[in-house]
OpenMM code with the backbone's topology and positions (N, CA, C; nanometers):
from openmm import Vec3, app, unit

residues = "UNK UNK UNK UNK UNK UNK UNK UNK UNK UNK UNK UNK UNK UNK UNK UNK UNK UNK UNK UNK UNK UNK UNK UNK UNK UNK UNK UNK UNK UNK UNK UNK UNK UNK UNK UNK UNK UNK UNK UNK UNK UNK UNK UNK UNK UNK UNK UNK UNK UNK UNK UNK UNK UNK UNK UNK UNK UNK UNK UNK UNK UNK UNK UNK UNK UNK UNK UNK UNK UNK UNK UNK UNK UNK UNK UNK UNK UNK UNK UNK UNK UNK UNK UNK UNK UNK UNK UNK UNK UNK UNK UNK UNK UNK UNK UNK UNK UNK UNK UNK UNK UNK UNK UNK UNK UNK UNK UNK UNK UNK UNK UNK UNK UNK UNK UNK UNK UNK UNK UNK UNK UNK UNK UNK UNK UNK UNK UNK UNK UNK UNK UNK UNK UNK UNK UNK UNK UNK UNK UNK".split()
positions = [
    Vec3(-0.4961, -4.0330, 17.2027),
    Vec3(-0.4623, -3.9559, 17.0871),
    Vec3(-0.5333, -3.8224, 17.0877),
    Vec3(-0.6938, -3.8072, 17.1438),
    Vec3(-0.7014, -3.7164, 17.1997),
    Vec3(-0.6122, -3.6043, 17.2325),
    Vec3(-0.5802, -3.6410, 17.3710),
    Vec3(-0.4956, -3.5365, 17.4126),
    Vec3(-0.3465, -3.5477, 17.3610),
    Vec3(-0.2880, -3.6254, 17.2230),
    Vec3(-0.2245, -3.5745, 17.2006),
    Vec3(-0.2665, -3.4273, 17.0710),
    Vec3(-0.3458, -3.4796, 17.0284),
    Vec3(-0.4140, -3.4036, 16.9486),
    Vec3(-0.4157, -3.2784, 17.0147),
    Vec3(-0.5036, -3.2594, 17.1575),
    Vec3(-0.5223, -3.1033, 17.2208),
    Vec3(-0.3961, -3.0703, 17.2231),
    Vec3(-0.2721, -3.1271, 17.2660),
    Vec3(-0.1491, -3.0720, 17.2775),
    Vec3(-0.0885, -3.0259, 17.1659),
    Vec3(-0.1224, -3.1062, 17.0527),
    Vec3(-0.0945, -3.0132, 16.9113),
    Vec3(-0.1287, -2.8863, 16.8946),
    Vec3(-0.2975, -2.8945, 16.9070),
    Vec3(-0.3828, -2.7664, 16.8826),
    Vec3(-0.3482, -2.6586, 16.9624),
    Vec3(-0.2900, -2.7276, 17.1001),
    Vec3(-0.2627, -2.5877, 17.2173),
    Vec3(-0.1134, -2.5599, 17.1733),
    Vec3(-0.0292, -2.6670, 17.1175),
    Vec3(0.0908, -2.5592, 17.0492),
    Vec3(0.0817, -2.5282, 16.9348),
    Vec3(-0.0240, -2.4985, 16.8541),
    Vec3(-0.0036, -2.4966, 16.7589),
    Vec3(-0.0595, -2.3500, 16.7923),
    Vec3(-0.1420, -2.3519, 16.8718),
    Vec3(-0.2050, -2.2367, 16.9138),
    Vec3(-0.1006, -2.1344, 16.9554),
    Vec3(-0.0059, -2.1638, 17.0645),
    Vec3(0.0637, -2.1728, 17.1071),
    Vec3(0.1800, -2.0749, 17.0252),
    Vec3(0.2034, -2.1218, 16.9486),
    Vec3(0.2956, -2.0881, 16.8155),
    Vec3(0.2371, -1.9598, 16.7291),
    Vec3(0.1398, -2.0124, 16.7227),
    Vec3(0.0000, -1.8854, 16.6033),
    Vec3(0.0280, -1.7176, 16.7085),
    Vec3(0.0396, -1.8110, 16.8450),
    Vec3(-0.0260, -1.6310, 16.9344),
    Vec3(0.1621, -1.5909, 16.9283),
    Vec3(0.2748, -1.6507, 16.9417),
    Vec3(0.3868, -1.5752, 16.9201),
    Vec3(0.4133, -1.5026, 16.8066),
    Vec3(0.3658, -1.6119, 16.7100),
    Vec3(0.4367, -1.5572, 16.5997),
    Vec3(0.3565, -1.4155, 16.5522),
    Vec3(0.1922, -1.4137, 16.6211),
    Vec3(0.1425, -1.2950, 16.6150),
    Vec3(0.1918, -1.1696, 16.6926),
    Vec3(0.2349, -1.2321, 16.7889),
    Vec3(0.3228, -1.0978, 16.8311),
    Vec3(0.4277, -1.0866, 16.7984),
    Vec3(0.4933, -1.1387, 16.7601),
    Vec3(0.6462, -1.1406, 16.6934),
    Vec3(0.5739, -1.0565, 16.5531),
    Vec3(0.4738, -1.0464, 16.5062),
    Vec3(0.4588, -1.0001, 16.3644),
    Vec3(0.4069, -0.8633, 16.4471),
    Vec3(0.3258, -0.8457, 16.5302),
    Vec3(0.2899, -0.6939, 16.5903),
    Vec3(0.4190, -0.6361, 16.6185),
    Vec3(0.5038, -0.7044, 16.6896),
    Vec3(0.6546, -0.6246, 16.7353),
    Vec3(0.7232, -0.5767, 16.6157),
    Vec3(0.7109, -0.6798, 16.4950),
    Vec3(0.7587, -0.6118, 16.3719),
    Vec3(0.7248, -0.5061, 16.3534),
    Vec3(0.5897, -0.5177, 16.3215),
    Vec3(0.5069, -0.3767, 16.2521),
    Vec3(0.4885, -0.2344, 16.3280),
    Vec3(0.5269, -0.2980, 16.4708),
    Vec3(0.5591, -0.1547, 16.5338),
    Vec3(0.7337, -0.1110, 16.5423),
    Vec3(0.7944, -0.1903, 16.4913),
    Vec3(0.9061, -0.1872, 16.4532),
    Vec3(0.9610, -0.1244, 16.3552),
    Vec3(0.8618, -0.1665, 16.2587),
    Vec3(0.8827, -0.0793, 16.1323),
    Vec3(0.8098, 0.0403, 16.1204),
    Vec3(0.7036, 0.0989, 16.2181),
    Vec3(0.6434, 0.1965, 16.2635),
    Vec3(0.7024, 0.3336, 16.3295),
    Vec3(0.8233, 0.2780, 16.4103),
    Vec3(0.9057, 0.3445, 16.4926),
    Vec3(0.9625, 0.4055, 16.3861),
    Vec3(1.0541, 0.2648, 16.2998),
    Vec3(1.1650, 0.2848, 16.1492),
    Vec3(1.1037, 0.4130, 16.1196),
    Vec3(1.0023, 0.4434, 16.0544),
    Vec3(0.9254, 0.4846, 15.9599),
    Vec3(0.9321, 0.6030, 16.0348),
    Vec3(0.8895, 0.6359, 16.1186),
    Vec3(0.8777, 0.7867, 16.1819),
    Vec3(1.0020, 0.8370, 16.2237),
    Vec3(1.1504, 0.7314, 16.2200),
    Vec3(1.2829, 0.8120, 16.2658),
    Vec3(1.3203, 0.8516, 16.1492),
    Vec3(1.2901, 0.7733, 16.0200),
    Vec3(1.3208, 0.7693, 15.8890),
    Vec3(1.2743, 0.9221, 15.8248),
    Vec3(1.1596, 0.9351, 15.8534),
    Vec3(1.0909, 1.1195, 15.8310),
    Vec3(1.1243, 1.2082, 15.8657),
    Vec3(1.1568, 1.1650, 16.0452),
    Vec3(1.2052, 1.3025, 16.0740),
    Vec3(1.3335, 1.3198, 16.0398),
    Vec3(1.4316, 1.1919, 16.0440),
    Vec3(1.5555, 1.2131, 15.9340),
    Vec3(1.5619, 1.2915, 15.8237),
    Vec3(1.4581, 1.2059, 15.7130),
    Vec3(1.4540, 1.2715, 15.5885),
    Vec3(1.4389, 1.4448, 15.6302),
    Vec3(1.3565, 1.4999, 15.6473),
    Vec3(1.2490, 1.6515, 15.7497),
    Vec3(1.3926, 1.6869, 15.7827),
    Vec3(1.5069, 1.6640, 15.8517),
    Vec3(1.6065, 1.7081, 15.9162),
    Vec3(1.7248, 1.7426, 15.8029),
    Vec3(1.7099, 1.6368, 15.7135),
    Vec3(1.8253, 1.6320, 15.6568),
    Vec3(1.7757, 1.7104, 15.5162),
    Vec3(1.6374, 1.7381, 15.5016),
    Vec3(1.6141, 1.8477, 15.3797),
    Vec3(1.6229, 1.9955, 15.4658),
    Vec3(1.5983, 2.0229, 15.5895),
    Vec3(1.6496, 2.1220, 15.6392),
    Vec3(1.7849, 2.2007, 15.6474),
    Vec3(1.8660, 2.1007, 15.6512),
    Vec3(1.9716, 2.1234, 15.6885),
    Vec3(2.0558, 2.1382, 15.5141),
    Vec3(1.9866, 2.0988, 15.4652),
    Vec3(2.0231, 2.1368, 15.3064),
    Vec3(1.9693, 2.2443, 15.2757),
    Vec3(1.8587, 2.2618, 15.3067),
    Vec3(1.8102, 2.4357, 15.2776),
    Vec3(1.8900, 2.5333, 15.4045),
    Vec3(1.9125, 2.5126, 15.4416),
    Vec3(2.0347, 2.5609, 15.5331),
    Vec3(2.1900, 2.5745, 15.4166),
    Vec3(2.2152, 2.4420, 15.4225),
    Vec3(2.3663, 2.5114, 15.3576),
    Vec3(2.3317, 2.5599, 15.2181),
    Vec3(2.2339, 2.5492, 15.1487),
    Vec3(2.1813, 2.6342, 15.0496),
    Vec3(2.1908, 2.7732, 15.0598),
    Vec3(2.1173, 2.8336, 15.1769),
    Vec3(2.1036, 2.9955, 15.2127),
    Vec3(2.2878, 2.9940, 15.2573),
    Vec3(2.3002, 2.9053, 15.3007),
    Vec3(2.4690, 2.9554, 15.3797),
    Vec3(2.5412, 2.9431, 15.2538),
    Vec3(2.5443, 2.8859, 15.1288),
    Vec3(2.6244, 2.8946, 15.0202),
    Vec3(2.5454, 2.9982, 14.9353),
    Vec3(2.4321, 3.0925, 14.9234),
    Vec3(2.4439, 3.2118, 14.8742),
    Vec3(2.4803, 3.3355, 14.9602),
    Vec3(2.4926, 3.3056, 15.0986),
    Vec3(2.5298, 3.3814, 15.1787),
    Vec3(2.6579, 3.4059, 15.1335),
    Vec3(2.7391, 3.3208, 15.1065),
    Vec3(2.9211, 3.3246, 15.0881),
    Vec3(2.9357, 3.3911, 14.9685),
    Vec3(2.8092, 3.3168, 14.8372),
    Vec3(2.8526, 3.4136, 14.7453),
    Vec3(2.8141, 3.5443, 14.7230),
    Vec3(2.6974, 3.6504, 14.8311),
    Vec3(2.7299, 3.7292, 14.8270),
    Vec3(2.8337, 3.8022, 14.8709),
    Vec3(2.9137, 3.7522, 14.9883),
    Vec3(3.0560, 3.7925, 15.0613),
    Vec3(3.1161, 3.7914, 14.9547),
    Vec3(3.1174, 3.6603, 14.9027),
    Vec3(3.2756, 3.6448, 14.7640),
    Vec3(3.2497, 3.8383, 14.6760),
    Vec3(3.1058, 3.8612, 14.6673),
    Vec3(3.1028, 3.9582, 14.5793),
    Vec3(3.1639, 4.0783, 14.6195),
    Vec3(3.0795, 4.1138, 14.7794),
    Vec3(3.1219, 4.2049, 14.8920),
    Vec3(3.2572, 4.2112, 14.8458),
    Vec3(3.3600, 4.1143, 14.8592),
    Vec3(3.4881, 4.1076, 14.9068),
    Vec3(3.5535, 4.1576, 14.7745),
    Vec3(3.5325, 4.0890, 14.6470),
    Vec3(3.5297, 4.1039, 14.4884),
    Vec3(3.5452, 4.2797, 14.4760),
    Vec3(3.4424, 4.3502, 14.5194),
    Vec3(3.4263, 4.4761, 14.5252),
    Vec3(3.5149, 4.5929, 14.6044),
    Vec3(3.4900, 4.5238, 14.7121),
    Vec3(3.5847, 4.5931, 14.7959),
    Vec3(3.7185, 4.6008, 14.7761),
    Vec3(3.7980, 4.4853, 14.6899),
    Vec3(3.9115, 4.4865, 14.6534),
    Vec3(3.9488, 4.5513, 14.5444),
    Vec3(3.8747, 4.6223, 14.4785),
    Vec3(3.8157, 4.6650, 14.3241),
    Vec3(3.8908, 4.8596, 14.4056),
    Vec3(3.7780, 4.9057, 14.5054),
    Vec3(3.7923, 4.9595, 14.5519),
    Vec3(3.8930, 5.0086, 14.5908),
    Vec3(3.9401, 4.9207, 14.6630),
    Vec3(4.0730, 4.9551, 14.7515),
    Vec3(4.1925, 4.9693, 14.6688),
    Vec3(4.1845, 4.9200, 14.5348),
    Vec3(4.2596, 4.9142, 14.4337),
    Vec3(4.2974, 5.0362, 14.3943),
    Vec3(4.1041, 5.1171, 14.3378),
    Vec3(4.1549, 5.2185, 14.3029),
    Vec3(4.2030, 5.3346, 14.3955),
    Vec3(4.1731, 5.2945, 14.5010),
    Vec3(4.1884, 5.4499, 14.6376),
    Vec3(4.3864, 5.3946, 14.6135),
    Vec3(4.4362, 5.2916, 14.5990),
    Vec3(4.5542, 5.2527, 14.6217),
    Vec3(4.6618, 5.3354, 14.5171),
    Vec3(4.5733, 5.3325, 14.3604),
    Vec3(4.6362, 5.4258, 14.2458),
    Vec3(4.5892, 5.5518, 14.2526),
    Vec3(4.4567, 5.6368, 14.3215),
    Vec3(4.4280, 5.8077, 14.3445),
    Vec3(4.5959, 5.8156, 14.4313),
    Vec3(4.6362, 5.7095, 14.5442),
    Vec3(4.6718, 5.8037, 14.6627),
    Vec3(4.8724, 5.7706, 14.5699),
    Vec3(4.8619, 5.7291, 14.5517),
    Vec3(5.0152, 5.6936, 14.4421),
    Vec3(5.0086, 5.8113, 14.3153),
    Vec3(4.9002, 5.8333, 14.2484),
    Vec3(4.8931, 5.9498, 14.2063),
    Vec3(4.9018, 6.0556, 14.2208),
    Vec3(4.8266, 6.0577, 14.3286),
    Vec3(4.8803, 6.1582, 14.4535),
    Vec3(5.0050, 6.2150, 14.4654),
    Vec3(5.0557, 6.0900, 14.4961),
    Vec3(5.2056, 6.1216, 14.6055),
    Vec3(5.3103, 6.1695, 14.4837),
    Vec3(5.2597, 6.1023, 14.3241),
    Vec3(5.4089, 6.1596, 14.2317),
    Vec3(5.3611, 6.3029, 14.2337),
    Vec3(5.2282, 6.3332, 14.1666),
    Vec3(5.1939, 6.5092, 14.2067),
    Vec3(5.2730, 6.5714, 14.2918),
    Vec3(5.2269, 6.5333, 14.4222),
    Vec3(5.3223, 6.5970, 14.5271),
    Vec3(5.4982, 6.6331, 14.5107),
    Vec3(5.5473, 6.4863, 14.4916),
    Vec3(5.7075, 6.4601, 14.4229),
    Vec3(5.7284, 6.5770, 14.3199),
    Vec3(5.6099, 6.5868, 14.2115),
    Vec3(5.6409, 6.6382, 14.0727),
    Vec3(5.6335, 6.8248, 14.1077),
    Vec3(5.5924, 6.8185, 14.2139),
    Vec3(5.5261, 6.9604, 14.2472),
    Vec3(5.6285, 7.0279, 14.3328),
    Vec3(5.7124, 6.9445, 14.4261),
    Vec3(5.8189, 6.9303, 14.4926),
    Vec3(5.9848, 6.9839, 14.3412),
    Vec3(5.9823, 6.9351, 14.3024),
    Vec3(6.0454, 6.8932, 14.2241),
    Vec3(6.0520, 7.0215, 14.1040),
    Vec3(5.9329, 7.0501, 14.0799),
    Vec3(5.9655, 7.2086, 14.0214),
    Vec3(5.9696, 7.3115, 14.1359),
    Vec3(5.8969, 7.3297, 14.2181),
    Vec3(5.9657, 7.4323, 14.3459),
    Vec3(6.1255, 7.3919, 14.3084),
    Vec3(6.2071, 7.3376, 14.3699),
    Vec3(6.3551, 7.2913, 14.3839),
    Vec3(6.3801, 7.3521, 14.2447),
    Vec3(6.3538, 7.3030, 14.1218),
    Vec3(6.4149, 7.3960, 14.0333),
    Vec3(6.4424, 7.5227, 14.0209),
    Vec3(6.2919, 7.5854, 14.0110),
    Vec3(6.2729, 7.7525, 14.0437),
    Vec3(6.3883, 7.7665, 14.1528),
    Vec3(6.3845, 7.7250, 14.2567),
    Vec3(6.4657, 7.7729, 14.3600),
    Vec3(6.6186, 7.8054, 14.2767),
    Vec3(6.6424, 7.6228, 14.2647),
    Vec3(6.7723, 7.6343, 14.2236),
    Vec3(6.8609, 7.7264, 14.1138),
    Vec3(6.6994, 7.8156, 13.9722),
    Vec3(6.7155, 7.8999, 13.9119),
    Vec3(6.8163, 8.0250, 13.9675),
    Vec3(6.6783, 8.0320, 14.0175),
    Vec3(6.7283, 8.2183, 14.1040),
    Vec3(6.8532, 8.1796, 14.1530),
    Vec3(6.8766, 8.0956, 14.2229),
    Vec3(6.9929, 8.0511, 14.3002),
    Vec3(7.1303, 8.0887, 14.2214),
    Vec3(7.1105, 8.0495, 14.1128),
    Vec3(7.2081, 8.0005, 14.0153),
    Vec3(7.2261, 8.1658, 13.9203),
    Vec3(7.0966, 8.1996, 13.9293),
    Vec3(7.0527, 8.3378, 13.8732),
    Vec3(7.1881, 8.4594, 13.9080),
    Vec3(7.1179, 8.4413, 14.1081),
    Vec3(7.1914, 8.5414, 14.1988),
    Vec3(7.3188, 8.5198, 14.1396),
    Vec3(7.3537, 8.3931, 14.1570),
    Vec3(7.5723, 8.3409, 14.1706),
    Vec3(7.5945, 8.4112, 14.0196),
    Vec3(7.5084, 8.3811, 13.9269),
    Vec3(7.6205, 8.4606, 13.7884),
    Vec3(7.6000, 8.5981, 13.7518),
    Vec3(7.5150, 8.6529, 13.8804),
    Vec3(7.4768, 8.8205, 13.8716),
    Vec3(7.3639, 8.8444, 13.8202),
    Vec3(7.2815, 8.7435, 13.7356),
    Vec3(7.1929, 8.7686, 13.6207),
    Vec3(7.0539, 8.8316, 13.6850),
    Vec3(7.0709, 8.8040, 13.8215),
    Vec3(6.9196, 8.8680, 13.8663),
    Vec3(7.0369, 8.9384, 13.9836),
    Vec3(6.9991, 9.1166, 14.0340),
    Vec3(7.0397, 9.1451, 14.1353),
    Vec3(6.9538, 9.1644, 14.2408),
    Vec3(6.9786, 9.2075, 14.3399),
    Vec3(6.9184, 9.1523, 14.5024),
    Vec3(6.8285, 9.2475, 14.4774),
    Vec3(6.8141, 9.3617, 14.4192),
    Vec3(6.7124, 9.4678, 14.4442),
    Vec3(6.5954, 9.4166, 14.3253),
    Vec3(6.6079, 9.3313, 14.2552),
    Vec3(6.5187, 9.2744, 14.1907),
    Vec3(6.4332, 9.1469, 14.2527),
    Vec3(6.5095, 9.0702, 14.3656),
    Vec3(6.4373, 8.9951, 14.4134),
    Vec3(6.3099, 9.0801, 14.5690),
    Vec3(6.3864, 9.2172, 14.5538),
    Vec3(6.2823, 9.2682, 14.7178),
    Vec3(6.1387, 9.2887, 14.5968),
    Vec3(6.0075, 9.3263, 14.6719),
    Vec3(5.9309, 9.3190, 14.6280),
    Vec3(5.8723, 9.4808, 14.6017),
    Vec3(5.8134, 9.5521, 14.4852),
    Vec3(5.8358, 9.7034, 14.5116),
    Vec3(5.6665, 9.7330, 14.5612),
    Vec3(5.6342, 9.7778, 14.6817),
    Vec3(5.5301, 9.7717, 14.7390),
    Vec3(5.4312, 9.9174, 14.6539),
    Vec3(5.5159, 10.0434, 14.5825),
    Vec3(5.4765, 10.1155, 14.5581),
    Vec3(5.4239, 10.1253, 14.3912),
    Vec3(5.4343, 9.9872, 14.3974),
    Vec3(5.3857, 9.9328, 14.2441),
    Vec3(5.2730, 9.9707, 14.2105),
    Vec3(5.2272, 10.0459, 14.0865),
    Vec3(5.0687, 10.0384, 14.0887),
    Vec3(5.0473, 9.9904, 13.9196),
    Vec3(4.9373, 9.9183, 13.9276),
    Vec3(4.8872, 9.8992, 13.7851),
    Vec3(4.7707, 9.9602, 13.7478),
    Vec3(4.7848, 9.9648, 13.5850),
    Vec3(4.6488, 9.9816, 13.5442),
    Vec3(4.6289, 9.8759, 13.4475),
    Vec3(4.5005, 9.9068, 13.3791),
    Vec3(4.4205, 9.7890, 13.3026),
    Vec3(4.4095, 9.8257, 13.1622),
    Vec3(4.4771, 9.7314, 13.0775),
    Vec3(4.4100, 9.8319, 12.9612),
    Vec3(4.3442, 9.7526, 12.8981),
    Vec3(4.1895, 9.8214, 12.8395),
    Vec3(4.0707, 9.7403, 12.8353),
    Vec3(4.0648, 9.6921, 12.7453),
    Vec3(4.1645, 9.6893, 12.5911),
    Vec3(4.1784, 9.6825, 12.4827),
    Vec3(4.2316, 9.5687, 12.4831),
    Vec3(4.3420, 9.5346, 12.5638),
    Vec3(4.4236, 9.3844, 12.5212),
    Vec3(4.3674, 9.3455, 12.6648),
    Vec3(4.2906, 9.3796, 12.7861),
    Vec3(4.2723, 9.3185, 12.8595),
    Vec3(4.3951, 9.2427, 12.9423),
    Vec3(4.4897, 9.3600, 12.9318),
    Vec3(4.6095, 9.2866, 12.9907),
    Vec3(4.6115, 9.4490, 13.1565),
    Vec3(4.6860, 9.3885, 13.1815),
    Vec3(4.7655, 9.4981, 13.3427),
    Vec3(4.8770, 9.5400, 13.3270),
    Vec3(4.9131, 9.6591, 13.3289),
    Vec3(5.0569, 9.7152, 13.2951),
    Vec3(5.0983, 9.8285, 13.4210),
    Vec3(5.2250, 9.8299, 13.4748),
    Vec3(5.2831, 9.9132, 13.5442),
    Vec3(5.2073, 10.0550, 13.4914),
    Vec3(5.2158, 10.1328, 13.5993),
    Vec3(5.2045, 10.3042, 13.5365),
    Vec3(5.3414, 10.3641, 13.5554),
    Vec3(5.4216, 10.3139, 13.5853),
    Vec3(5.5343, 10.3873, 13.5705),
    Vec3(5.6075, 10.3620, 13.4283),
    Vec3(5.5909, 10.2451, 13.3560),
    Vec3(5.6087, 10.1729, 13.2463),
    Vec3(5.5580, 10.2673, 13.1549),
    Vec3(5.3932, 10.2847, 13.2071),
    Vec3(5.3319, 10.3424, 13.0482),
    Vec3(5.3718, 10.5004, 13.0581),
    Vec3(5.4206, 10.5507, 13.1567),
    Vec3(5.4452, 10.7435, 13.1560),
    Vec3(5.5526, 10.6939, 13.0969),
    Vec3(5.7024, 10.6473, 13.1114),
    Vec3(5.7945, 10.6112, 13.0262),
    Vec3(5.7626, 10.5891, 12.8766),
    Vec3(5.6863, 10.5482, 12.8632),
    Vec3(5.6568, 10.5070, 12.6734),
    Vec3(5.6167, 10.6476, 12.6499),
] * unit.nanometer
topology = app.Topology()
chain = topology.addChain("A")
for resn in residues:
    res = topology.addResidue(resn, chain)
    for name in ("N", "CA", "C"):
        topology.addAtom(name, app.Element.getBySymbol(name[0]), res)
């Protein structure tokens, strides 16, 4: 009985030294856990302060872009403003023209009124601050 006894004690022993390493393999098990688990966590708060800066990054673009369209808006109504000016400016030339035009055909202006008289001279008169022919004022 003895040695069944030692054979107990040596598995029992036996048993004590696995299950002690079976409990060390744990604890370095959960050691490993523990340090993939950090640098996880460490990775995955990075990567959130990451799309943090990358989502105020966008909303300054959204603003950039906000603005620029603001912009382009108004350069879009100067140059349309523009262009009726031009039209509107167009558009009385062609009249004037079509005046005289219309002028010449019913006689109302004659051709020696449209040449230009180069021997024209004015003076000033300082009183009304206006310019008058001198051939005008020896006539009066």
């Amino acid at each position: 009985t003895i040695a069944a006894d030692d054979d107990s004690i040596a598995y029992g022993r036996k048993l004590q030294t696995e299950t002690s390493n079976a409990a060390d393999r744990a604890i370095q098990d959960l050691a490993t856990t523990q340090e993939v688990a950090v640098d996880a966590a460490e990775k995955a708060h990075r990567q959130g302060e990451q799309i943090e800066r990358i989502d105020e990054n966008l909303a300054e673009i959204d603003d950039e872009i906000d603005r620029a369209t603001k912009v382009l808006r108004r350069m879009g109504r100067r140059v349309m403003t523009d262009k009726y000016i031009w039209i509107l400016i167009a558009l009385i030339f062609l009249a004037i023209i079509a005046i005289i035009v219309v002028s010449v055909i019913n006689g109302k202006i004659k051709e020696d009124d449209l040449k230009p008289n180069l021997r024209r001279r004015l003076i000033r008169d300082d009183d009304n601050h206006e310019w008058h022919d001198i051939e005008t004022m020896l006539l009066l």
